[in-house]
ZALOGU-632303 format. One record per residue: y, x negated, z of N, C-alpha, C, O in turn; residue in one letter. Coordinates in steps of 0.02 Angstrom, whole numbers, padded with zeros to 5 digits, always signed. Example, Ala and Ser with C-alpha at 12.3 -4.5 7.8 and 13.67 -1.06 7.14 Angstrom:
% residues 2
-00284-00660+00390-00225-00615+00390-00165-00660+00390-00166-00712+00423A/-00112-00642+00354-00053-00684+00357+00002-00645+00394+00057-00670+00402S/
% end
This chain:
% residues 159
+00700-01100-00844+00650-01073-00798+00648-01118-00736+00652-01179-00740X/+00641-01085-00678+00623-01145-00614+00605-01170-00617+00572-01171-00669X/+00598-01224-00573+00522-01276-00573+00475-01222-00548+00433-01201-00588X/+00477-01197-00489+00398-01157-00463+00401-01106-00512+00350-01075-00497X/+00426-01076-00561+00402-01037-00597+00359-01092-00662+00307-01075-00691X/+00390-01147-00670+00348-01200-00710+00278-01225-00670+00234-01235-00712X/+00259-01235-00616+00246-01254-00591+00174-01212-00583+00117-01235-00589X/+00198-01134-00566+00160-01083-00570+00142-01059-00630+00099-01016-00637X/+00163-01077-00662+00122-01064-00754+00077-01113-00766+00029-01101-00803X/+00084-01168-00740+00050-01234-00760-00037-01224-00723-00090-01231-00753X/-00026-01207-00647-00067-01178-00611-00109-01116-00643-00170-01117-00635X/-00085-01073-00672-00106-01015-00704-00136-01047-00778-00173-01007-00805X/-00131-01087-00801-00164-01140-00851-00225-01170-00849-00265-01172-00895X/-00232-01197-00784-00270-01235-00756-00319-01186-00741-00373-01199-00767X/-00318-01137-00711-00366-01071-00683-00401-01034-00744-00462-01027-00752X/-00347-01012-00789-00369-00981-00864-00439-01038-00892-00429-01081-00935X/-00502-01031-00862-00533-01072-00898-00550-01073-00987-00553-01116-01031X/-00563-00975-00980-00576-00963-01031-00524-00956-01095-00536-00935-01151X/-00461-00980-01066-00417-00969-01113-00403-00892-01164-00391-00883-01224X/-00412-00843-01100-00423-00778-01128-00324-00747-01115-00298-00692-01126X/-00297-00805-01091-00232-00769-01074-00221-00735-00985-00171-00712-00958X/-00282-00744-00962-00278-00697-00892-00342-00750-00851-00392-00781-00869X/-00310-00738-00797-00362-00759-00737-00406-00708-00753-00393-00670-00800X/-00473-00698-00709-00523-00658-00715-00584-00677-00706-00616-00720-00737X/-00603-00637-00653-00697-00657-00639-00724-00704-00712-00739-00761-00695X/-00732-00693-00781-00748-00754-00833-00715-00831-00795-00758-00874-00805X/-00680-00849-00774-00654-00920-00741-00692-00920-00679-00681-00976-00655X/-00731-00887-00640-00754-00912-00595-00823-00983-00626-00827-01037-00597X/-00846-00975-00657-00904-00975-00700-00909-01043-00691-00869-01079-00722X/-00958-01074-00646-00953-01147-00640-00911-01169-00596-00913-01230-00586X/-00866-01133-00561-00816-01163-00515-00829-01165-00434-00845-01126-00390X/-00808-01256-00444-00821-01263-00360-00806-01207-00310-00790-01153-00335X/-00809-01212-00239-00793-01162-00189-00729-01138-00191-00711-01079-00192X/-00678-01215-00191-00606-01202-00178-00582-01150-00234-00563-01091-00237X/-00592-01205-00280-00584-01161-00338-00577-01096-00350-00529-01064-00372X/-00672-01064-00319-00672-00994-00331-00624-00958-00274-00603-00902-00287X/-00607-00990-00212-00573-00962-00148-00498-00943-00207-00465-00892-00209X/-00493-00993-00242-00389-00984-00254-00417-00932-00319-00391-00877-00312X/-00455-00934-00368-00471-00881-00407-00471-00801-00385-00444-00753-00413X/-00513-00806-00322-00521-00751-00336-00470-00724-00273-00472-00663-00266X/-00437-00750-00237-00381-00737-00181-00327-00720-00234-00294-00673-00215X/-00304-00747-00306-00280-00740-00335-00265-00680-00376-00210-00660-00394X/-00337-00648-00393-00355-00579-00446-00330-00521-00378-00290-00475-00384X/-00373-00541-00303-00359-00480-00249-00277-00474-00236-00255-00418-00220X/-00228-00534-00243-00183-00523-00220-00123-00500-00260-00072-00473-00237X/-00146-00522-00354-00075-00520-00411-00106-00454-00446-00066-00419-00476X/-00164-00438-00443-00168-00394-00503-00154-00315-00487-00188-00267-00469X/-00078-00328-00506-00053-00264-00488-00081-00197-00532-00083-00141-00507X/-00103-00213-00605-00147-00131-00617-00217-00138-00602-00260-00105-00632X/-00228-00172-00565-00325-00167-00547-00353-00151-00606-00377-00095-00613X/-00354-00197-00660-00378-00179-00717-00436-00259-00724-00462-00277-00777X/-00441-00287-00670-00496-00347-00643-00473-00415-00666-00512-00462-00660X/-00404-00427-00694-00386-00486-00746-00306-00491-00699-00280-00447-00664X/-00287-00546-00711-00228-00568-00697-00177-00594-00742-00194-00650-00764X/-00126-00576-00762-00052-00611-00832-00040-00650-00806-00055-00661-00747X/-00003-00691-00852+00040-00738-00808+00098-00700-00766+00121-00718-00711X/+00126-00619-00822+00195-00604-00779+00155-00571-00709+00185-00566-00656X/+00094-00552-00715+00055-00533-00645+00086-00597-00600+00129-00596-00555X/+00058-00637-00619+00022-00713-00561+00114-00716-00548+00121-00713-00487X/+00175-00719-00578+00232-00741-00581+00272-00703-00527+00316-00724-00488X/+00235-00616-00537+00275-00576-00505+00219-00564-00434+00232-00514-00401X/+00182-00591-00419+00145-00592-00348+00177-00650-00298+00193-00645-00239X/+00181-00721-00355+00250-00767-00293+00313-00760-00282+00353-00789-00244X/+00320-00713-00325+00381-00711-00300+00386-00645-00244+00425-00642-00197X/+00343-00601-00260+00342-00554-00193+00330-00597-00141+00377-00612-00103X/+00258-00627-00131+00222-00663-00076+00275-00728-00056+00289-00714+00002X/+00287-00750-00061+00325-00809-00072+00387-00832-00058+00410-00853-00005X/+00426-00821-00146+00494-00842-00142+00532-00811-00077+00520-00759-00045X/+00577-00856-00070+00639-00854-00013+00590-00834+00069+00615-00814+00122X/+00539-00844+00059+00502-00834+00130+00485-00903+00182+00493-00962+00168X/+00464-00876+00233+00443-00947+00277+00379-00977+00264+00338-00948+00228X/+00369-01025+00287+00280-01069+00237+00239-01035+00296+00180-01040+00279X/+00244-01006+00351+00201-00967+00378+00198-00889+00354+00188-00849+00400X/+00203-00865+00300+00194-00819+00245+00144-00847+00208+00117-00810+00167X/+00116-00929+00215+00082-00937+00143+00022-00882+00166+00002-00864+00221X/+00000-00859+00080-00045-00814+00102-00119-00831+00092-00142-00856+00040X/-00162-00809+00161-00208-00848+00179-00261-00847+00136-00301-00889+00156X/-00288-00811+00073-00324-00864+00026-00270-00937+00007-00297-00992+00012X/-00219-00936-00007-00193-01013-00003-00212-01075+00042-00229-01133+00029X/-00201-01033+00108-00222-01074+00156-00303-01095+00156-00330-01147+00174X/-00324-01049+00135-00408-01055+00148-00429-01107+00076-00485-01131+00071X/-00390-01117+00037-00396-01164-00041-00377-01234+00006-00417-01274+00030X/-00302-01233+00011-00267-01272+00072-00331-01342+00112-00348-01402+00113X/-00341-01282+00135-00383-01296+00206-00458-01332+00166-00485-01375+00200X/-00488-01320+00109-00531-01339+00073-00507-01420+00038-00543-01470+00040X/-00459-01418+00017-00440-01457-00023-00436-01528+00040-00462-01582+00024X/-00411-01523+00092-00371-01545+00146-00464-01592+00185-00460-01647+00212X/-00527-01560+00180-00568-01566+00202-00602-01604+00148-00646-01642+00168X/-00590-01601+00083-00622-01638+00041-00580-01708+00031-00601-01757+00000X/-00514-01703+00065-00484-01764+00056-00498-01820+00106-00496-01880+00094X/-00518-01782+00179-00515-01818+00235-00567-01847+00257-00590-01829+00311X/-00605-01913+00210-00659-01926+00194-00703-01950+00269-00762-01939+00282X/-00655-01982+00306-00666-02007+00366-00677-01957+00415-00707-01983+00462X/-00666-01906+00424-00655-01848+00466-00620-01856+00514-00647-01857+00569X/-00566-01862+00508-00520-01901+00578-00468-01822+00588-00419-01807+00623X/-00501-01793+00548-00446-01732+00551-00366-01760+00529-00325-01715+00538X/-00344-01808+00510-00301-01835+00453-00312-01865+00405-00365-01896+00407X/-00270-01871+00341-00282-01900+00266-00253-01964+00262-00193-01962+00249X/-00280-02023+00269-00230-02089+00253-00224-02107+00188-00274-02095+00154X/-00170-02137+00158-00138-02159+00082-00217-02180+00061-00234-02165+00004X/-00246-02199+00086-00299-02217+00037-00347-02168+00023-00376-02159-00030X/-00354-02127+00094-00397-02068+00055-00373-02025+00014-00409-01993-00024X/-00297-02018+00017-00276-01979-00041-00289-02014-00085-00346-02008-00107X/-00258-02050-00106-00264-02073-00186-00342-02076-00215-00348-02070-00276X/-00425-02089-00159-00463-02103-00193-00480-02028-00195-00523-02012-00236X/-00451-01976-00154-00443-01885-00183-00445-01901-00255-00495-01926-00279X/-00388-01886-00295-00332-01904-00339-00372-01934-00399-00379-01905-00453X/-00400-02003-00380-00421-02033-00414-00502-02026-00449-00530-02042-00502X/-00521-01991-00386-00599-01962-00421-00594-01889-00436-00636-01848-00420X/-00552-01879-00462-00522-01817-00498-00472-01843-00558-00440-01798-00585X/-00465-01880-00570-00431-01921-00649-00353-01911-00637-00318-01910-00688X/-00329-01905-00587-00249-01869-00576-00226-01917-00524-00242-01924-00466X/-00162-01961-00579-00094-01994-00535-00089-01980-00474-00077-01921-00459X/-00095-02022-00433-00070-01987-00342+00010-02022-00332+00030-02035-00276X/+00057-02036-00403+00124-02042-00384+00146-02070-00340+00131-02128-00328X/+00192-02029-00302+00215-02055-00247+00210-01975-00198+00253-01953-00159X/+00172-01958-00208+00148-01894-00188+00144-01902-00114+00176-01863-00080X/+00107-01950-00084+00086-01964-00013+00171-01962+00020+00182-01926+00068X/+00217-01996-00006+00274-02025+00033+00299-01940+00060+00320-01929+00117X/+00292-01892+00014+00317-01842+00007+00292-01805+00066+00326-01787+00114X/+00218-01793+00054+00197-01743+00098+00175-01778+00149+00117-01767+00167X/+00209-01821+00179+00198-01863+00254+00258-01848+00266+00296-01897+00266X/+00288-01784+00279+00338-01766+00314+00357-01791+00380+00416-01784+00398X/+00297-01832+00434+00327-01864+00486+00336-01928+00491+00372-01953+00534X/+00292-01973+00431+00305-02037+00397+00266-02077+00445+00283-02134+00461X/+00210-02045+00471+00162-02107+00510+00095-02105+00476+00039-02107+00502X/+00105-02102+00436+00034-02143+00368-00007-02103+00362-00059-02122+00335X/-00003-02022+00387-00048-01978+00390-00037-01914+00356+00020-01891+00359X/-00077-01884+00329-00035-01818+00306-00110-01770+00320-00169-01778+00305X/-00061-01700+00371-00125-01643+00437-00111-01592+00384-00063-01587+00347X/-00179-01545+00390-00188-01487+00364-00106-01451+00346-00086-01430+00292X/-00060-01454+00423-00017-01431+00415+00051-01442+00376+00101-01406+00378X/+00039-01510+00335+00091-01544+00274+00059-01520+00219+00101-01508+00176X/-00010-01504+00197-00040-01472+00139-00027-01401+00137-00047-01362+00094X/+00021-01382+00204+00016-01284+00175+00075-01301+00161+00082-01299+00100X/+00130-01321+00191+00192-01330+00189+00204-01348+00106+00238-01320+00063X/+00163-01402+00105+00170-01419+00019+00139-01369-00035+00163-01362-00092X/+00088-01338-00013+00080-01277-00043+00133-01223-00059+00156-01202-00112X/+00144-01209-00001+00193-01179-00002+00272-01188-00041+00310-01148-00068X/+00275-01253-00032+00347-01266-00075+00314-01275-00157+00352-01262-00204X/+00242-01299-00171+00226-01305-00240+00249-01202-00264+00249-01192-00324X/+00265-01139-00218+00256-01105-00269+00326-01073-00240+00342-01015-00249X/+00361-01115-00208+00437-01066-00199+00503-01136-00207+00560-01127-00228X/+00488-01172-00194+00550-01233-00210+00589-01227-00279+00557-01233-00332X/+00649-01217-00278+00686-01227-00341+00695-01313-00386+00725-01321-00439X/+00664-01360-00350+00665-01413-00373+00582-01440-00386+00530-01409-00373X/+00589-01497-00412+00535-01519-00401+00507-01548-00372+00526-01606-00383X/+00453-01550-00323+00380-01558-00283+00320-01616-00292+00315-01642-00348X/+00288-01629-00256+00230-01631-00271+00193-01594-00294+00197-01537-00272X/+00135-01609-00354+00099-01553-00382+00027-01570-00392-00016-01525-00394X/+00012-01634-00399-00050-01697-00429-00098-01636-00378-00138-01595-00401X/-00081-01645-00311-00152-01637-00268-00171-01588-00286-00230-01583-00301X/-00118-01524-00293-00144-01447-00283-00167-01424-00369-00200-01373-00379X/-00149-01459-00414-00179-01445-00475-00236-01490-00471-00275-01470-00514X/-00263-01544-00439-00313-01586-00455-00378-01545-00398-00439-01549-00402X/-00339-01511-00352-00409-01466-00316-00417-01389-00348-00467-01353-00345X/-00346-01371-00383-00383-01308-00426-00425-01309-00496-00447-01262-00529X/-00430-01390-00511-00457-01411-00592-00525-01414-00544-00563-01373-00572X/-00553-01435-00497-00620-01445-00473-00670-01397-00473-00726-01410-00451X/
% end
């Protein structure tokens, strides 16, 4: 199996609160904003029989429509709007950038390894990582055939 198809099951894990097998309004239940933004951007965008629940082969066969082999300006904008959440809870300083330390104390007050995650998504390598390295990485967390960074975007959909 791929990595983003691993990657995207793992994600679909994390969301299943209720462990009913399917995303679904029951997982909103207690969940932060972001959270509910990628939940329920999730049920409007995969659930191809509108039957109010999401599969995994749902959630599997929506990235790869939305997604695979596309440009990261395709991500689709409940992503961005999770993205863009996650990106604001990291940037403690408000500098409108994330420095290695505010990631990791992200990361870290959420119980989740920050790796070497930072080196990654500082795609221009000046100690900062902009809204616009978190879609990009979004984006490759659900279409890259290899493996990614993953810590941040599972540690803001567990919140």
């Amino acid at each position: 199996m791929s990595d983003y198809k691993v990657r995207t099951l793992e994600l679909f894990d994390r969301l299943d609160v209720d462990r009913s097998g399917y995303i679904n309004a029951s997982d909103l239940t207690g969940a932060a904003a972001g959270r509910s933004v990628l939940i329920t951007g999730i049920i409007e965008a995969a659930d191809a029989n509108k039957d109010g629940k999401v599969s995994r082969e749902e959630m599997l066969n929506h990235v790869e429509r939305a997604m695979v082999g596309r440009s990261p300006d395709t991500l689709p904008e409940y992503l961005r709007k999770f993205t863009a959440g996650a990106f604001t809870l990291m940037d403690a300083d408000r500098t409108g950038t994330v420095s290695k330390a505010e990631f990791e104390q992200y990361l870290k007050a959420r119980n989740t390894p920050a790796a070497d995650e930072f080196a990654w998504l500082d795609r221009d390598r000046d100690g900062s990582i902009t809204l616009d390295d978190l879609h990009i990485a979004a984006f490759t967390f659900f279409n890259s055939p290899i493996d990614c960074p993953r810590n941040w975007l599972l540690a803001a959909a567990s919140a």
